[in-house]
N, C-alpha and C positions, 0 to 999 in steps of 0.2 A: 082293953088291950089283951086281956084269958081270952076273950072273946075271938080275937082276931088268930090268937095264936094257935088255938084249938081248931080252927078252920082252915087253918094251914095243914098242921098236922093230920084232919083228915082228909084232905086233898090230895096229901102223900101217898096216903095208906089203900084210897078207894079212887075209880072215876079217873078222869084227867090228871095228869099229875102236873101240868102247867097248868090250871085253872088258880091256884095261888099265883100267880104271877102279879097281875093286876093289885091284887091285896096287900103282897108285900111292898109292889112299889108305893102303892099310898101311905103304906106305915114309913116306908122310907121319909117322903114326903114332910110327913108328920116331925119326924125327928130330926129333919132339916131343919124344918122350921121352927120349933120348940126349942132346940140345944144349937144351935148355929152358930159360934160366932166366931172375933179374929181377937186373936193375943196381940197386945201391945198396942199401944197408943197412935191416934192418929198424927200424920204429918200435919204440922202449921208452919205459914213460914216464918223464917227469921228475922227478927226486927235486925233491920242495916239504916246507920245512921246517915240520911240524904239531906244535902243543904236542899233550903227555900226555891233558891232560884240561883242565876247562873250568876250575878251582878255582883256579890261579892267574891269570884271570882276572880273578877278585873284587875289590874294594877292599876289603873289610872283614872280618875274623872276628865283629868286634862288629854287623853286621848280618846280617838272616836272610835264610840264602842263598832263591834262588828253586828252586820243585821240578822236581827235574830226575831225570829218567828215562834211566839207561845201556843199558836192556834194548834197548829196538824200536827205530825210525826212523819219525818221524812216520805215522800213518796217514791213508790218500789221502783220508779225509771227516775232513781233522781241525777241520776246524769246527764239526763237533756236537757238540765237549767245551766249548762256550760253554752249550749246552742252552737253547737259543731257538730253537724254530723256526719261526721267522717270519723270522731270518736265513739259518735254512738252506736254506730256498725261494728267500728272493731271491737265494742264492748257485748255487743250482741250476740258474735261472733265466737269471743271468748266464754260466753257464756253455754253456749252450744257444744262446742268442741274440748274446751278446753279439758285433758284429761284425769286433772284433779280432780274439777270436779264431777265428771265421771265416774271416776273411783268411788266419791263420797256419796253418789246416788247409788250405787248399790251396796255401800253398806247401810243408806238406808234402807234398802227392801230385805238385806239380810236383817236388819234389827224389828222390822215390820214382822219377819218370818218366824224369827224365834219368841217373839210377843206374842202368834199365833200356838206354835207349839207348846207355848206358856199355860193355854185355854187346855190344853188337852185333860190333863188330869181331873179337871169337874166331868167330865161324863164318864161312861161307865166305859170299857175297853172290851173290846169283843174280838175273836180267834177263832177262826175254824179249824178243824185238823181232821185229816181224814187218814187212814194205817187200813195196811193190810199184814197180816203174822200169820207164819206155818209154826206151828208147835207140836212137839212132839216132848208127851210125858215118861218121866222117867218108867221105869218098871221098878223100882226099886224105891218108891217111895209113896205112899198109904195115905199123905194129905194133900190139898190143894194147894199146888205155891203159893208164898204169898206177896211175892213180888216176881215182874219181870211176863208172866201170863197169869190172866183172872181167875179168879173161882170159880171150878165146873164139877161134874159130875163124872166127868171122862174117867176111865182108867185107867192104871199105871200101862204104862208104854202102848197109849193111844197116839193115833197123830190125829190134829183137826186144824182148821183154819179160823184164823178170828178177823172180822172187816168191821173196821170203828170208823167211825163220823161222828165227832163232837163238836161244841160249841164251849169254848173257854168265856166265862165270862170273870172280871172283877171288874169293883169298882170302888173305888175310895171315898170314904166320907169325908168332906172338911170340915168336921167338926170345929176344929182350933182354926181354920183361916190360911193354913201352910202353903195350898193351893196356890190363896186369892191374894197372899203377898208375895207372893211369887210372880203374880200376874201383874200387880201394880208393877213390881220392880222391873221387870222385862217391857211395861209398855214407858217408865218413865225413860230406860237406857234407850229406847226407842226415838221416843221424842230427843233424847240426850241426842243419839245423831244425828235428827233431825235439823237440830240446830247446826252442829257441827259445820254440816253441807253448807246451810246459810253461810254462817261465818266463812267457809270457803271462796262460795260466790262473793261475800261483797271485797273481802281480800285480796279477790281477782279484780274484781273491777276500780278496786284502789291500785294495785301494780298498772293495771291496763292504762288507768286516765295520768298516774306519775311518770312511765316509760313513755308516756304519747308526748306528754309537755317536757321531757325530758329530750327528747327530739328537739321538738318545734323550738325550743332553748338550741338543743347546738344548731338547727340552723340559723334563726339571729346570731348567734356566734360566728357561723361561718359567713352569712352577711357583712355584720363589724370588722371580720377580720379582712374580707376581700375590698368592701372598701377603703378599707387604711392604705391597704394592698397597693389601690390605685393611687390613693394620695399621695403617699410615700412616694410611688416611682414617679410621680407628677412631682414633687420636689423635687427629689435626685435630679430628674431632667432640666426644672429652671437652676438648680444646684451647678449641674454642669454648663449652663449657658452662661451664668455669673463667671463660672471659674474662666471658661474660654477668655470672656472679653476683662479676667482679671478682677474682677469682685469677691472673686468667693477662693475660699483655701481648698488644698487637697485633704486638710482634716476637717472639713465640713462635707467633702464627698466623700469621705469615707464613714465620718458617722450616721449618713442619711440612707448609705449603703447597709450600714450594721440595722436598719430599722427596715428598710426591706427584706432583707433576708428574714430577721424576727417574724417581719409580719406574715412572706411565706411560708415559714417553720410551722407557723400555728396551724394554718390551715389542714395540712393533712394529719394530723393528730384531732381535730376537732372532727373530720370525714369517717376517722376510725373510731372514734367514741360513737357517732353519729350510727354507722353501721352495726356495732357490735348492740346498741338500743333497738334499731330495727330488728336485727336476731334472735333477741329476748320478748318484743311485741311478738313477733311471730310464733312463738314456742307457745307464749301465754295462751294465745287464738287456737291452739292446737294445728300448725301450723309447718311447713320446714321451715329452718332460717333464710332460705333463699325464695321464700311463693311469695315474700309481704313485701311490694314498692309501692314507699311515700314521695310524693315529688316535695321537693323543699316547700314550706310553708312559713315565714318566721313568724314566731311571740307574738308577735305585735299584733298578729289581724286576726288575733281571736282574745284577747285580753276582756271578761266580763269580772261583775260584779255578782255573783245570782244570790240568792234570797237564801239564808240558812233555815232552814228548821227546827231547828235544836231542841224545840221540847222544853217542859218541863224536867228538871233533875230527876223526880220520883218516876218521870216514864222509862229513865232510861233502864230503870232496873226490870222493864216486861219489851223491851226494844232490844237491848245487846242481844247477839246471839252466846258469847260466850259467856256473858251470866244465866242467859235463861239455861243455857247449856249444863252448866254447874248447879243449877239450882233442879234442874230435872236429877241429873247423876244423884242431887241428896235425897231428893223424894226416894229413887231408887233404894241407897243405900238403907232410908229408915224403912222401908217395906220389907228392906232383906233383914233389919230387926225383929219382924213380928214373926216372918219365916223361921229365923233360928230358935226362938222361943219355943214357937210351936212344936218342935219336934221334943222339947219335955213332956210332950204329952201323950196319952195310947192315941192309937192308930186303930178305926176301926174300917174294913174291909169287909165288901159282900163278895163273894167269891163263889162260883158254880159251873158246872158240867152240865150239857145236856146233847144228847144225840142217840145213835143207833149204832149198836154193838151186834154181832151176829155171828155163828161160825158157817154159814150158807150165804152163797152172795144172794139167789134167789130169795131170803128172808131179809134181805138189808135193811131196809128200806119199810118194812113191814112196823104196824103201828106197836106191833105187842114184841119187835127189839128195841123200842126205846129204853132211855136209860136217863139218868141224871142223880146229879145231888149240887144242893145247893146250901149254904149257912155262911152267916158270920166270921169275921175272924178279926183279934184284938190282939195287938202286938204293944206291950205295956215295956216304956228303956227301962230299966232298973240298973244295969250297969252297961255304959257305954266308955268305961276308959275316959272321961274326961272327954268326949270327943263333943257331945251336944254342948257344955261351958264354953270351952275353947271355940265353938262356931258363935257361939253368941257374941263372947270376946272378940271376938276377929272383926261381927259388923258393927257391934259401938264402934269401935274403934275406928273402922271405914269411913263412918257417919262422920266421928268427930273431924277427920282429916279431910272430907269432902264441905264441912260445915268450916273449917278455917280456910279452906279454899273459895268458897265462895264470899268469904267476906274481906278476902284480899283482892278477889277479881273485883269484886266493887270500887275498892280502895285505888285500883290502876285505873278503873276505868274513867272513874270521874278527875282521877289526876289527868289521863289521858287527853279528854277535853278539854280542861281547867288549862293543859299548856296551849292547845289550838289556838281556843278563845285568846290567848293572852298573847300567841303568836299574831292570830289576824289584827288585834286591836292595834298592835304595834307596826305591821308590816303598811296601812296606810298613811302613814306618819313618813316612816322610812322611806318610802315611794317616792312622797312628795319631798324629802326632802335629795334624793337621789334625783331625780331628772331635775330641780337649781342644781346640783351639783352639777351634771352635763350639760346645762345649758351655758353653768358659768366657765367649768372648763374649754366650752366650743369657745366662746368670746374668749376667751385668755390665748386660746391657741390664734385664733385671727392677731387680735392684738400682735401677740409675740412674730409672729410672720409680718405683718406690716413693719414694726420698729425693728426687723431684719434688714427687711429690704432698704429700707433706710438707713440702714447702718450702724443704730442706734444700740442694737443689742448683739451677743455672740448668737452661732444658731443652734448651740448649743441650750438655750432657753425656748426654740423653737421646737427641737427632740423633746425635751422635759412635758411639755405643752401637750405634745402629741399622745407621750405616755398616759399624759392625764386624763384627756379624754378616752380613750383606749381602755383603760383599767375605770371609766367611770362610766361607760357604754357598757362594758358585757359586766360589772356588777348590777348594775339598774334591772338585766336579764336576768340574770340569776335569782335575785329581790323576787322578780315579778314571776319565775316560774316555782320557787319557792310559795310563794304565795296562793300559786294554783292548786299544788301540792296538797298545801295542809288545807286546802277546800273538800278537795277531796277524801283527806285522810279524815276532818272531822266530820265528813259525811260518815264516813264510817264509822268514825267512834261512837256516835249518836244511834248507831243501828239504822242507819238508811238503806232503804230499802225491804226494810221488813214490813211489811203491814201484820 
């Protein structure tokens, strides 16, 4: 190292005075490599407590479980196992335009950009600067300023010009790491948004496929409702040919009347839920409310069963987006630990000037006005006001809040599922036991209409009848668009669609 050092210094003194260049970069080198390293401890992740499997989750052996797939992990189009595609365009669709997510793709390339600017401070920083100065010395004064114009020879109340061109250089050593946890921490918030966006998209495409069966629900609803519609005034009318030939009362036409009117009441209240859902598809798809026409479709002629994926429990902690999310943000926050350490430390800097100074433009440029200086420079805190504790302070502290956050986002997520699961197991049960409900409702309404017509009963059991199928037709819908629903939403919760 005398070695080295002394061949610097006469490099200065004699010959080339950039021929030390090379020499000090490899001592540079040297002292990277030998003294190198990062304060503070590495990240590991967090033990979170994950059940086995999903199966005691269930409430019931006496119910059929829902199908669940241990093999794969959701795949990234897992919408086409509905097998409609008319959803799967406007999911397509929404995914494209949609201007959230939009938004969320360029803060990912902004979180991409400052992970870049992150890099900067490992290499060394370079400035050129080029001046031109008219100077004129005092007469009244026997030394060379010492600021403001250089050291010359000129005399008092000379005028000359000075023409500089230099080269700024610094560069900072990471000795302590300050850099490169700097770097971690800007690439994990990076990833941090990356996720984000995920989560965005599949967010979207869980509104997209609930607003679509949200529809295709009110129009079976508006279906149910128009044919009652018909029924009813197909009473009323045999209602009034009884009455005519003296069968039937005028308070049986008038309550057959109170059921027609009902029945048209509903309908346009169900046309306006029905519209103001096409409005909100539309918006999702990035969209106006008035470009999106569905022709009516009902429930019914898309009703599947598709194949769940659900994984194992332990995957879903590298599947959610919004734990990988939180679990990147902690990586971050512990890399901003080694960061605020680090700065308990000196700071060493190589710092230098090199260029051509000249008071003749014609000598600008000339080999013999070169100039420079270059050295060291070690900046030791000794007293900062408490401000390096207090930074350190501030990212435990970060840490610890982002480390209870993610082990609550755990905590929702698998409740999250754990209620699906226990929704779907239950919703086939319910199914089947709702259409015997409508099938024994339809028979009890025939029934009650025949022991009418016969005399047998008021028709007031005949209204009753009607109601009941009526209230046990568009529950069965409801049931079964519910049902579609949380298919969708525990595609979601499972992280569908992330490969």
């Amino acid at each position: 190292m005398r070695q080295i050092l002394n061949r610097i210094l006469r490099c200065g003194g004699h010959g080339d005075p950039f021929r030390w260049l090379p020499v000090i970069g490899g001592t540079v080198c040297w002292v990277i490599l030998l003294t190198s390293c990062m304060v503070g401890p590495e990240y590991q992740k967090p033990a979170a407590e994950v059940p086995e499997t999903w199966d005691n989750l269930l409430i019931s052996d006496n119910l059929p479980p829902p199908t669940i797939t241990e093999a794969a992990p959701p795949d990234i189009e897992w919408w086409k196992v509905f097998e409609n595609d008319e959803l799967t365009e406007l999911i397509q669709q929404a995914i494209e335009h949609n201007h959230d997510v939009r938004e969320a793709s360029f803060r990912v390339l902004e979180a991409r950009a400052l992970s870049l600017a992150a890099r900067a401070g490992l290499y060394p920083q370079l400035n050129g600067d080029g001046s031109y100065t008219r100077i004129r010395r005092s007469e009244t004064i026997l030394i060379a300023p010492t600021s403001g114009a250089p050291q010359g020879f000129a005399p008092p109340g000379a005028n000359f010009d000075i023409w500089n061109s230099v080269l700024d250089l610094r560069w900072e050593l990471d000795l302590w790491g300050r850099i490169r946890r700097s770097m971690q921490a800007t690439e994990a918030e990076a990833q941090s948004v990356e996720m984000d966006r995920r989560g965005i998209v599949l967010s979207l495409i869980s509104e997209v496929g609930q607003t679509y069966f949200r529809i295709r629900e009110l129009d079976e609803l508006v279906h149910i409702a128009r044919k009652n519609l018909a029924l009813r005034q197909e009473s009323l009318q045999l209602l009034q040919s009884r009455a005519d030939a003296g069968l039937a009362s005028e308070l049986d036409i008038q309550r057959a009347k109170v059921l027609v009117d009902e029945s048209a009441a509903q309908i346009p209240d169900l046309l306006r839920q029905r519209a103001a859902q096409v409005h909100r598809l539309a918006v999702l798809i990035g969209k106006p409310p008035h470009a999106v026409k569905l022709a009516p479709r009902p429930l019914r002629t898309m009703v599947v069963q598709p194949v769940i994926p659900v994984g194992m429990p332990s995957e879903l902690l590298e599947r959610r987006p919004d734990i990988v999310q939180v679990e990147h943000s902690l990586i971050a926050a512990h890399a901003r630990i080694g960061e605020a350490r680090a700065f308990f430390f000196p700071s060493i800097a190589i710092t230098g000037t090199g260029g051509f100074q000249t008071s003749e433009f014609k000598q600008w440029f000339n080999w013999s006005s070169r100039t420079m200086s270059i050295g060291p420079s070690v900046t030791i805190p000794i007293f900062q006001g408490y401000t390096n504790v207090a930074r350190l302070k501030v990212a435990e502290s970060r840490y610890q809040q982002l480390l209870e956050r993610y082990h609550q986002t755990i905590l929702a997520a698998f409740q999250e599922v754990a209620d699906l699961l226990t929704a779907l197991q239950t919703r086939t049960e319910q199914l089947s036991q709702l259409r015997k409900q409508v099938a024994a409702a339809q028979a009890a309404h025939d029934l009650a209409k025949l022991r009418y017509q016969k005399g047998l009963v008021n028709y007031i059991d005949v209204l009753d009848a009607q109601r009941t199928v009526l209230a046990a037709e568009q529950t069965l819908v409801q049931v079964e668009r519910a049902r579609l629903s949380e298919m969708i939403v525990l595609f979601k919760a499972v992280g569908g669609g992330w490969m």
